[in-house]
Every structure is written in structure tokens, then in C-alpha cells.
mmJSON file of the N, C-alpha and C atoms, coordinates in Angstrom:
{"data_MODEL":{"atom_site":{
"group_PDB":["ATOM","ATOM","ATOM","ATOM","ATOM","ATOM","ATOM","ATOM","ATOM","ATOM","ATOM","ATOM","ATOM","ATOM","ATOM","ATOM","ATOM","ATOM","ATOM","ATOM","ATOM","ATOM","ATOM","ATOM","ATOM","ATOM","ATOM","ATOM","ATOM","ATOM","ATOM","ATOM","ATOM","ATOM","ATOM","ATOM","ATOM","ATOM","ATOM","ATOM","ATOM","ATOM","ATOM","ATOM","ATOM","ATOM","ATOM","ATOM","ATOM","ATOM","ATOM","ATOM","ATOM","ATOM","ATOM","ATOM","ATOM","ATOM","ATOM","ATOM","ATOM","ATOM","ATOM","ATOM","ATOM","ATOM","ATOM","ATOM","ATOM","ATOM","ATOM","ATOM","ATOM","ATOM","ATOM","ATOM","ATOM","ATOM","ATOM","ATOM","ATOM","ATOM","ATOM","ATOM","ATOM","ATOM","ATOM","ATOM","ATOM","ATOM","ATOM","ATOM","ATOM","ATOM","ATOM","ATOM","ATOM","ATOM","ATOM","ATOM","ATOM","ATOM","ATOM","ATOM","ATOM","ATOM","ATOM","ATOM","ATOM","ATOM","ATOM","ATOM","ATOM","ATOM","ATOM","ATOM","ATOM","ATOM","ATOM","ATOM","ATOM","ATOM","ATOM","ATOM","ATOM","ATOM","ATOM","ATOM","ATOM","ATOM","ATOM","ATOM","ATOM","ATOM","ATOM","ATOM","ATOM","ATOM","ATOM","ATOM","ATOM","ATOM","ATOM","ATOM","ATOM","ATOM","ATOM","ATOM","ATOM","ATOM","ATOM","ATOM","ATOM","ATOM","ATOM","ATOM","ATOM","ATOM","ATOM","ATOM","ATOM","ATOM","ATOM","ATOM","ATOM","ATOM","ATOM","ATOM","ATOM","ATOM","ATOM","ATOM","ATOM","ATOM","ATOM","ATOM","ATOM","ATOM","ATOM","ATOM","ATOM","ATOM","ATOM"],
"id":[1,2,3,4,5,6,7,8,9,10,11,12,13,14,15,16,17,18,19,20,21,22,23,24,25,26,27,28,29,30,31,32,33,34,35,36,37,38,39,40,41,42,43,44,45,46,47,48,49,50,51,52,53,54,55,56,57,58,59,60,61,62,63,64,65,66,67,68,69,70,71,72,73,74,75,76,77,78,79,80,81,82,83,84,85,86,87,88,89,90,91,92,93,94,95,96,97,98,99,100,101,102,103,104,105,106,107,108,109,110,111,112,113,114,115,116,117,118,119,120,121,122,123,124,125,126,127,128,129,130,131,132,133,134,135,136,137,138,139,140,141,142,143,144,145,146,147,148,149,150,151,152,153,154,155,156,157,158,159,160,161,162,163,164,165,166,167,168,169,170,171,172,173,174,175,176,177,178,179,180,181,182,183],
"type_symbol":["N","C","C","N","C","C","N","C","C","N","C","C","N","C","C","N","C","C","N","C","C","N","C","C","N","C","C","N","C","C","N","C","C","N","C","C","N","C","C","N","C","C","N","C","C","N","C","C","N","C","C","N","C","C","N","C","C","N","C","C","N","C","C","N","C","C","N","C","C","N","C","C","N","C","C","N","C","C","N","C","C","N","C","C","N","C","C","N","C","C","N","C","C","N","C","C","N","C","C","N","C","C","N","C","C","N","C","C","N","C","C","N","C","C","N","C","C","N","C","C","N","C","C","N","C","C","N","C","C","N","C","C","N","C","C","N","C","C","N","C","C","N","C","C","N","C","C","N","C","C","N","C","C","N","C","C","N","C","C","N","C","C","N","C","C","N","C","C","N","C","C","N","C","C","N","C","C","N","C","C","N","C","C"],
"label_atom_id":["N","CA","C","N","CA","C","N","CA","C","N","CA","C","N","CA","C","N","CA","C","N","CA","C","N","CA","C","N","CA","C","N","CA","C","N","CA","C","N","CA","C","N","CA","C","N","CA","C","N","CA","C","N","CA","C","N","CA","C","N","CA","C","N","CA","C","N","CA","C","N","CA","C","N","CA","C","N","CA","C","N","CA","C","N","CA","C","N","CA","C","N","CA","C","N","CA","C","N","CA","C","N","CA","C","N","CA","C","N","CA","C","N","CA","C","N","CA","C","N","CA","C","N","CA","C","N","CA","C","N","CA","C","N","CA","C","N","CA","C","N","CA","C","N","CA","C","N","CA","C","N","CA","C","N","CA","C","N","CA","C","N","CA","C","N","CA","C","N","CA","C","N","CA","C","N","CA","C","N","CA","C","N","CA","C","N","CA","C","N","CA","C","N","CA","C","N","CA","C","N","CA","C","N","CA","C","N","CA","C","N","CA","C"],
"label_alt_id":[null,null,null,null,null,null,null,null,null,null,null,null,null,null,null,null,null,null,null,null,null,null,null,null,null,null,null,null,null,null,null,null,null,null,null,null,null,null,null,null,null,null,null,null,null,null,null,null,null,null,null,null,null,null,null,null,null,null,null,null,null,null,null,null,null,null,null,null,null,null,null,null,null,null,null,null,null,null,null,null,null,null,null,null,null,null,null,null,null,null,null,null,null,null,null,null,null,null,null,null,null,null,null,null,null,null,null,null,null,null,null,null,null,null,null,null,null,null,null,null,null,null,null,null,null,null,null,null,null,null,null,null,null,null,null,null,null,null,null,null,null,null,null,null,null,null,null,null,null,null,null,null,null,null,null,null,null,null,null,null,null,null,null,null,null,null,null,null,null,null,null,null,null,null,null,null,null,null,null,null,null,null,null],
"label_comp_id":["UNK","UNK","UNK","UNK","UNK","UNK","UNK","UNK","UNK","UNK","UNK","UNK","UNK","UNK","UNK","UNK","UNK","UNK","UNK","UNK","UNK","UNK","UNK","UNK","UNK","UNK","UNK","UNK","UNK","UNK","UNK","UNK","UNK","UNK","UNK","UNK","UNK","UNK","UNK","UNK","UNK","UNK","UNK","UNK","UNK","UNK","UNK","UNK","UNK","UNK","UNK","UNK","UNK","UNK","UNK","UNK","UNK","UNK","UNK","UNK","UNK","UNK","UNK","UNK","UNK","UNK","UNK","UNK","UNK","UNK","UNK","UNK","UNK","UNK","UNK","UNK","UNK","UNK","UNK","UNK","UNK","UNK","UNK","UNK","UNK","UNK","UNK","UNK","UNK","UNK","UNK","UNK","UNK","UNK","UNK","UNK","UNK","UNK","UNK","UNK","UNK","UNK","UNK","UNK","UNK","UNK","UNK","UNK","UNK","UNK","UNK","UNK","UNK","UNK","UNK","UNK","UNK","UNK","UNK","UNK","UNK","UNK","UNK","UNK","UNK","UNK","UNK","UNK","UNK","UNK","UNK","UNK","UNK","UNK","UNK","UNK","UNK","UNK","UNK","UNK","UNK","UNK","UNK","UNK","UNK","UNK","UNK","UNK","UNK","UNK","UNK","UNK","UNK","UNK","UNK","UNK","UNK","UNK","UNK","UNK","UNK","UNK","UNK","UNK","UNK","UNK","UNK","UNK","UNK","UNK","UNK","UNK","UNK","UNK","UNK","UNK","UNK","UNK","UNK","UNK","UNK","UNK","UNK"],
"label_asym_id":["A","A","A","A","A","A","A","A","A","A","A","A","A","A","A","A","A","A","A","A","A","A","A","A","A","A","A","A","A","A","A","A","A","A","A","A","A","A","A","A","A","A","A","A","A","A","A","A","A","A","A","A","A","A","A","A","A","A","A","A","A","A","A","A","A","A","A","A","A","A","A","A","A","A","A","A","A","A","A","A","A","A","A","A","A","A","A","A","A","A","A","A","A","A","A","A","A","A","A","A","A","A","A","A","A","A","A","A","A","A","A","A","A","A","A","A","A","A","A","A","A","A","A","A","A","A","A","A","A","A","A","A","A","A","A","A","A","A","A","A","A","A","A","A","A","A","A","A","A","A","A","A","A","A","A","A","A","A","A","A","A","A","A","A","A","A","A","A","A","A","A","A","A","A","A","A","A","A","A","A","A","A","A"],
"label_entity_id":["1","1","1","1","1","1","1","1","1","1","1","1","1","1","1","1","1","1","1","1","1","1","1","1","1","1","1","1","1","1","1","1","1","1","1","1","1","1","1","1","1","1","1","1","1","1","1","1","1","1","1","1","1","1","1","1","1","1","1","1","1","1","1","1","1","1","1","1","1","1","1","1","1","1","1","1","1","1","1","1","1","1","1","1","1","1","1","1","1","1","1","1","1","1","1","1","1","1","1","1","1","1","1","1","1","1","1","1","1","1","1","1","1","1","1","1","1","1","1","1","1","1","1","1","1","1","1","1","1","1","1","1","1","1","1","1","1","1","1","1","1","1","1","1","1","1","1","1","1","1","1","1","1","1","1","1","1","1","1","1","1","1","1","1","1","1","1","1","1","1","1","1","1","1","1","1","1","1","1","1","1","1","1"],
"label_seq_id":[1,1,1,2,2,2,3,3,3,4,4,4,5,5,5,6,6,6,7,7,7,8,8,8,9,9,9,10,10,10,11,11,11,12,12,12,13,13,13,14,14,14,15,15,15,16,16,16,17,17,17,18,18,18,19,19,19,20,20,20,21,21,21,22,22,22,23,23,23,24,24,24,25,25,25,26,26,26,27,27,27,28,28,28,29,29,29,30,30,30,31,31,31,32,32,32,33,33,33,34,34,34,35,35,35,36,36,36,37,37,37,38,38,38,39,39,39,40,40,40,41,41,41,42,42,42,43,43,43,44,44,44,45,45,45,46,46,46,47,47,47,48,48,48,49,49,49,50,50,50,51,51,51,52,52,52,53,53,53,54,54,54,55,55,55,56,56,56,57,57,57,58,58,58,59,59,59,60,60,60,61,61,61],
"pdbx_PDB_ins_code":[null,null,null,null,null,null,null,null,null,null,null,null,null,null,null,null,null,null,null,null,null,null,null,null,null,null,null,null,null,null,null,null,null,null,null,null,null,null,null,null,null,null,null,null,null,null,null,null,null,null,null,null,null,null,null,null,null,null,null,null,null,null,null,null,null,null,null,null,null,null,null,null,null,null,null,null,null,null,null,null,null,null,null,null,null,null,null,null,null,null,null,null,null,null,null,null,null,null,null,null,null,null,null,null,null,null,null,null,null,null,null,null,null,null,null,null,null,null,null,null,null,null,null,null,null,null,null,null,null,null,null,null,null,null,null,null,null,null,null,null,null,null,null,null,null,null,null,null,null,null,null,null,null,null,null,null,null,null,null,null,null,null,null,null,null,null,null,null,null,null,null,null,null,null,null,null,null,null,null,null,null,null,null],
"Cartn_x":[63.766,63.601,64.937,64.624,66.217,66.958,67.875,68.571,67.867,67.554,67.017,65.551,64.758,63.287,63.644,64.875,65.172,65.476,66.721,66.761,65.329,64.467,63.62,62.746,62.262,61.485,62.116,63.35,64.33,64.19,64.175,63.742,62.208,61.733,60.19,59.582,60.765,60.44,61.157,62.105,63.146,61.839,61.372,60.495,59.586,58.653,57.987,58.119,58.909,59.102,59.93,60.403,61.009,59.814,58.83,57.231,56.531,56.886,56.06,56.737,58.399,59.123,59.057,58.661,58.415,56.897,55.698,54.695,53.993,55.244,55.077,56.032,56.37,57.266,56.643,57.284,56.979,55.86,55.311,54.292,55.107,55.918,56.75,57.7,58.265,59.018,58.813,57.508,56.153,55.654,55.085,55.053,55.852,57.35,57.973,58.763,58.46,58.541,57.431,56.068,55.0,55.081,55.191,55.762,56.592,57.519,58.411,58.301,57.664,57.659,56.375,55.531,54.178,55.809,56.422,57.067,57.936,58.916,59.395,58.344,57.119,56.581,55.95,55.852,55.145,56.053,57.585,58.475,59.247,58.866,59.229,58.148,56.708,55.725,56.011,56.679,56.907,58.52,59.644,60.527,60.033,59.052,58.54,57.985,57.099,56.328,57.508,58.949,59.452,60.582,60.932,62.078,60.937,59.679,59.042,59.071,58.405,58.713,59.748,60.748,62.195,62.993,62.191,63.323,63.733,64.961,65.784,65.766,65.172,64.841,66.369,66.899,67.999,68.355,66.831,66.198,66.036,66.05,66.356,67.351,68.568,69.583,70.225],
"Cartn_y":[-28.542,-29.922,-30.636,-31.251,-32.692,-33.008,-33.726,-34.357,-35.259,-36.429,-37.538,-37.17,-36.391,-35.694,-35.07,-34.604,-33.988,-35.543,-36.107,-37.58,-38.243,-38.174,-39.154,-38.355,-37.523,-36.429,-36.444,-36.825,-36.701,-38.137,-39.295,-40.433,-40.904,-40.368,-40.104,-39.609,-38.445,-37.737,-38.461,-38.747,-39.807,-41.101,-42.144,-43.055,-42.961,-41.656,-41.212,-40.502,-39.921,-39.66,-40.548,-41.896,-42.797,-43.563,-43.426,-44.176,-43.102,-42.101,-40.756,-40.971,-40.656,-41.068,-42.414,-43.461,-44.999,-46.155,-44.995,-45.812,-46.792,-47.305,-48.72,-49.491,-49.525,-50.871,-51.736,-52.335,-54.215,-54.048,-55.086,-54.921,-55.075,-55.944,-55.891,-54.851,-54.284,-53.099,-52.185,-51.749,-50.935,-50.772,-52.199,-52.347,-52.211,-52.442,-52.014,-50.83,-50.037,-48.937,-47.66,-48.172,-47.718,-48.118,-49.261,-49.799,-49.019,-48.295,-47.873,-46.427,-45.435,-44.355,-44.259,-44.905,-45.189,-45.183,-46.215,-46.134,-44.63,-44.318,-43.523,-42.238,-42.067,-40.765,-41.172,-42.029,-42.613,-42.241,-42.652,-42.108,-40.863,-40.354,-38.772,-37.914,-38.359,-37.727,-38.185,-39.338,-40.052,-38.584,-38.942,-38.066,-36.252,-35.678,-34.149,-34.425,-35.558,-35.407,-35.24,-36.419,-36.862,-35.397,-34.664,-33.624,-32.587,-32.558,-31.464,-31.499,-32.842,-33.427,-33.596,-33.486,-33.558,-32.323,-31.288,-30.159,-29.798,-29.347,-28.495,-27.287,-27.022,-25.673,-24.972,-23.998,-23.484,-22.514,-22.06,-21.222,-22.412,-23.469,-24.495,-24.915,-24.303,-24.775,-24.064],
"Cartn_z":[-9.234,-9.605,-9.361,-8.848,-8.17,-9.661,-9.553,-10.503,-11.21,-10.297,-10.63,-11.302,-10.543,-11.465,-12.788,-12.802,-14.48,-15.646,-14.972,-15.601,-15.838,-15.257,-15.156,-16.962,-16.092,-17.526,-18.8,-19.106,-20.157,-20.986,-19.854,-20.234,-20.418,-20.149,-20.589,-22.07,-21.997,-23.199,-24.308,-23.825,-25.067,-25.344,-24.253,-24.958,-25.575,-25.33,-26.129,-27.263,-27.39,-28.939,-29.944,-29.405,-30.075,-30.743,-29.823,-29.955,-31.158,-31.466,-31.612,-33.526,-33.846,-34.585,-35.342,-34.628,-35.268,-35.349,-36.257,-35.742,-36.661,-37.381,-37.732,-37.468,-35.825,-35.179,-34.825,-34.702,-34.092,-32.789,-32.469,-31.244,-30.109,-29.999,-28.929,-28.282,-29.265,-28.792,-28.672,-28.937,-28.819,-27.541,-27.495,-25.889,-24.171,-25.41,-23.889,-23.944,-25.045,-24.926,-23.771,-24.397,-23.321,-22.16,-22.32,-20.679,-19.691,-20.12,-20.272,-19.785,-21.031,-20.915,-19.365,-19.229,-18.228,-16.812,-17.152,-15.459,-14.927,-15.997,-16.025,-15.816,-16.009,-15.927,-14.509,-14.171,-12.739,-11.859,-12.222,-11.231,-11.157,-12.107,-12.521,-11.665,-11.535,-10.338,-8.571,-8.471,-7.521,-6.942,-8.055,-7.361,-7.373,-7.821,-7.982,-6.175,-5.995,-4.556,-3.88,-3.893,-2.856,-2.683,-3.409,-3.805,-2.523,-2.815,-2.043,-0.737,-0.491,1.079,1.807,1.283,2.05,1.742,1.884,0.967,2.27,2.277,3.889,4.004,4.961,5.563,6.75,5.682,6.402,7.784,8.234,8.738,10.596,10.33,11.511,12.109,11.387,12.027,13.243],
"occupancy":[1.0,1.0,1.0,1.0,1.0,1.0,1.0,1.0,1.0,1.0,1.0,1.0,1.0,1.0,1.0,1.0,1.0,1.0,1.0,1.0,1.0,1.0,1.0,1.0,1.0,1.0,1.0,1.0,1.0,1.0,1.0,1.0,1.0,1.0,1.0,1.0,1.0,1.0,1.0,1.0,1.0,1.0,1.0,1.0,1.0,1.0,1.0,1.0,1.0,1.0,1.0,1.0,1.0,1.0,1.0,1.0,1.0,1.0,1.0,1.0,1.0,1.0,1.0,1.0,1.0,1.0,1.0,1.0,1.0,1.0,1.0,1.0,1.0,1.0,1.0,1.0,1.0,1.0,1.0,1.0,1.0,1.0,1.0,1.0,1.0,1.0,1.0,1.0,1.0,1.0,1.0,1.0,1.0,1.0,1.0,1.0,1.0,1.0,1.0,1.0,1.0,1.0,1.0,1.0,1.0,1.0,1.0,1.0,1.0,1.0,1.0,1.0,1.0,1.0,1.0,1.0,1.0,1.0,1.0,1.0,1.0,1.0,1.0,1.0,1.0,1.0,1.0,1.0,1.0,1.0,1.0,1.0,1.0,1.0,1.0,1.0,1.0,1.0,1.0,1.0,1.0,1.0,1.0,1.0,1.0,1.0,1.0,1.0,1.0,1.0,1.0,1.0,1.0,1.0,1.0,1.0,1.0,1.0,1.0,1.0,1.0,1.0,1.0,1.0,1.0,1.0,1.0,1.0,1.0,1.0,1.0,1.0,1.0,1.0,1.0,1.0,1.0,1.0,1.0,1.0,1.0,1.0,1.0],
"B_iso_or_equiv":[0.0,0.0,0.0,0.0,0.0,0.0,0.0,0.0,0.0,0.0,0.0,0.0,0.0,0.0,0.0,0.0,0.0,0.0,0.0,0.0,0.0,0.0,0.0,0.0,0.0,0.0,0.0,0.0,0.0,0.0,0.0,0.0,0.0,0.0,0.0,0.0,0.0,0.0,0.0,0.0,0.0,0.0,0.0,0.0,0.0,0.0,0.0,0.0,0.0,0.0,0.0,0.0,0.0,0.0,0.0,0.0,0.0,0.0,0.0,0.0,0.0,0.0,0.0,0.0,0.0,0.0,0.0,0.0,0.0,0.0,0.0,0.0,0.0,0.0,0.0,0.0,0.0,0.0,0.0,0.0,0.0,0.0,0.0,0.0,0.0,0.0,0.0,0.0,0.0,0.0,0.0,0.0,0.0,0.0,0.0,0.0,0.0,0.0,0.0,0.0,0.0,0.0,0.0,0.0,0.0,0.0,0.0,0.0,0.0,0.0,0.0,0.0,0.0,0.0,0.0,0.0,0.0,0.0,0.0,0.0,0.0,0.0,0.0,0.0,0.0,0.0,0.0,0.0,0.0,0.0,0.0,0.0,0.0,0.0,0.0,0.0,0.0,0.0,0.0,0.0,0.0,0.0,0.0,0.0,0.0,0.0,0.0,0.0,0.0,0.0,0.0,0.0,0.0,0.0,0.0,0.0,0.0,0.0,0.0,0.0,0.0,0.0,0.0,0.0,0.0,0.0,0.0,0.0,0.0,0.0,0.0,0.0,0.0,0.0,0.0,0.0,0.0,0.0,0.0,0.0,0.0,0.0,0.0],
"pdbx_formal_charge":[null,null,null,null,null,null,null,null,null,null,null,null,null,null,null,null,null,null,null,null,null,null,null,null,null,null,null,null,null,null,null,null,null,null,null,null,null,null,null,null,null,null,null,null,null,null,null,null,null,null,null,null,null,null,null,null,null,null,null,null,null,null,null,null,null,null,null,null,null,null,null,null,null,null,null,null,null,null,null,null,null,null,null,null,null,null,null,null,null,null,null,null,null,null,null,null,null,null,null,null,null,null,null,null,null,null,null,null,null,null,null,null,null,null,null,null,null,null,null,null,null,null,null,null,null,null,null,null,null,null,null,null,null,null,null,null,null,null,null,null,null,null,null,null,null,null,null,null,null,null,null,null,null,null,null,null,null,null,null,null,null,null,null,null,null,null,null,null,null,null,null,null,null,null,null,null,null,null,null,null,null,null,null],
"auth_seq_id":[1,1,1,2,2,2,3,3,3,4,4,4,5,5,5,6,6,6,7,7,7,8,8,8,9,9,9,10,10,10,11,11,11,12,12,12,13,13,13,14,14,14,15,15,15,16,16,16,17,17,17,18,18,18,19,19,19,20,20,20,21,21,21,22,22,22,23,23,23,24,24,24,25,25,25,26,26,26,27,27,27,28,28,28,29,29,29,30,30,30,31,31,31,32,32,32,33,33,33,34,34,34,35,35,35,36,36,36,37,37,37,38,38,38,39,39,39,40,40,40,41,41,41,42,42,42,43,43,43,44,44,44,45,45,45,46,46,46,47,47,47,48,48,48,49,49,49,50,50,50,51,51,51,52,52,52,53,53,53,54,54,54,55,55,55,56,56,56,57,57,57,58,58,58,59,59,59,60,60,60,61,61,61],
"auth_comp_id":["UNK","UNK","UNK","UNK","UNK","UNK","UNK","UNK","UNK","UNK","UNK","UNK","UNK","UNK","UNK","UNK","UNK","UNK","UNK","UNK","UNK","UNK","UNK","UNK","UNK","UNK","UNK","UNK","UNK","UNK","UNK","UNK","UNK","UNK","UNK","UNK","UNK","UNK","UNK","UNK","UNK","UNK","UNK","UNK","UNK","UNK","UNK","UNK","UNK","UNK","UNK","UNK","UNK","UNK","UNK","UNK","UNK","UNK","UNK","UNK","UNK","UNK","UNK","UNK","UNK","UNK","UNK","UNK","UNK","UNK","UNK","UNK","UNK","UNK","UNK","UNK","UNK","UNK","UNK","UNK","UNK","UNK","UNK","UNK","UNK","UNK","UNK","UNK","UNK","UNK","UNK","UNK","UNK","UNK","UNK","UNK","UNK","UNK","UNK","UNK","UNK","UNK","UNK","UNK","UNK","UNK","UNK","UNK","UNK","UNK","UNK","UNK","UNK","UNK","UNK","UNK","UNK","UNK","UNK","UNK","UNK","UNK","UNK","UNK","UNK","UNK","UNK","UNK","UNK","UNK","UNK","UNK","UNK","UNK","UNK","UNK","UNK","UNK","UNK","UNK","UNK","UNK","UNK","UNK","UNK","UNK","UNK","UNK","UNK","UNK","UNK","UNK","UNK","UNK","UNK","UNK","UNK","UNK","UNK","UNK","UNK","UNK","UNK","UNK","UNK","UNK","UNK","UNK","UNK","UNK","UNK","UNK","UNK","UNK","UNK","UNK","UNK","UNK","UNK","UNK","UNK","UNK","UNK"],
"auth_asym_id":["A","A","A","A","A","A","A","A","A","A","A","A","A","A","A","A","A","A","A","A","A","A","A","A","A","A","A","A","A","A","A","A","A","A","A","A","A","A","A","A","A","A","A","A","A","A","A","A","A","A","A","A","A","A","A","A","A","A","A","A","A","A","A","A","A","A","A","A","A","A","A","A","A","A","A","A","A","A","A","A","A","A","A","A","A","A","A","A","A","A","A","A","A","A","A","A","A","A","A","A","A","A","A","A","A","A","A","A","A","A","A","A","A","A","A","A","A","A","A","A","A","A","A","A","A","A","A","A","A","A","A","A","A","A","A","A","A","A","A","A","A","A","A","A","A","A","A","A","A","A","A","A","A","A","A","A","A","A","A","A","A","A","A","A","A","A","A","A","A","A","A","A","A","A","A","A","A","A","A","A","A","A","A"],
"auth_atom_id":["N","CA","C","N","CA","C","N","CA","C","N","CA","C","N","CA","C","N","CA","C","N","CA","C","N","CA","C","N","CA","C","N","CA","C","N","CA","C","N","CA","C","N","CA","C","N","CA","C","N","CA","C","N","CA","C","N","CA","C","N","CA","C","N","CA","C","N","CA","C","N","CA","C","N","CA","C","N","CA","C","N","CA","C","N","CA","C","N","CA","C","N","CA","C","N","CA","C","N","CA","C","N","CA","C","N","CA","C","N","CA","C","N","CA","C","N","CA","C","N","CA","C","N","CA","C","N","CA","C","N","CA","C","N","CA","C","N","CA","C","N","CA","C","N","CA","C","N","CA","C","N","CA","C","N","CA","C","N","CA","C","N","CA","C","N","CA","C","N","CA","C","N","CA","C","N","CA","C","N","CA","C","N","CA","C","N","CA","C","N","CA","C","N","CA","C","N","CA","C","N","CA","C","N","CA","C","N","CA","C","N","CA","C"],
"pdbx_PDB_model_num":[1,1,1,1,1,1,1,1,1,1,1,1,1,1,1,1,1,1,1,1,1,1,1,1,1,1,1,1,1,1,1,1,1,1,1,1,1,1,1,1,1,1,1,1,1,1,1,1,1,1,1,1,1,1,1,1,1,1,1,1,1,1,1,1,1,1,1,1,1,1,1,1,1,1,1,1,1,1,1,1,1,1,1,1,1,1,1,1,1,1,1,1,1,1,1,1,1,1,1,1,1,1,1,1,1,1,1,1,1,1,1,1,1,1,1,1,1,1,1,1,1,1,1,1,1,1,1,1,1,1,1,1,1,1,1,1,1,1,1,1,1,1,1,1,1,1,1,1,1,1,1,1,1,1,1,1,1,1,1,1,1,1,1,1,1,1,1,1,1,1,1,1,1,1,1,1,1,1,1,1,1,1,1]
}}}
């Protein structure tokens, strides 16, 4: 797993359990918390595809 795919999962897991820890907050900060944890896990699947597709094959050089 890349750097950025570990960061991403870490921040995922952080918004969601801030959401998980506080479930009588405000609607707003609620919302962009989900907001939030939804992008971050969108781009946490986005960098898992992109880490696969570009991996370097040492065996070509």
C-alpha cells in the first residue's frame, strides 16, 4: 500500500470515529464530517486502484 493510500485510510478512520465518539453534535459538523469521511474513503479506493496500475516491474529493465 503507497503512502498516500495509508494517509488516506488513517483519515477516514480518524472522521469516522470522531462521528462514532460524538453522536450528539451539531448538524453541520456532522455533515461535513460525512462529507468528509465519504471523500477520503473514495480516494483511499481511487489511490489502492492507482498504486496497482502503475506498480514497476524490475524484471524490464
Amino acid at each position: 500500500m503507497s503512502r498516500s493510500a495509508v494517509f488516506l485510510l488513517i483519515m477516514t478512520l480518524l472522521s469516522l470515529g470522531s462521528l462514532w465518539l460524538n453522536p450528539d453534535m451539531a448538524e453541520i459538523p456532522a455533515l461535513a464530517l460525512k462529507c468528509a469521511s465519504g471523500f477520503f474513503g473514495f480516494a483511499f479506493a481511487f489511490a489502492l486502484v492507482a498504486g496497482r496500475r502503475f506498480k514497476f516491474d524490475p524484471i524490464l529493465r
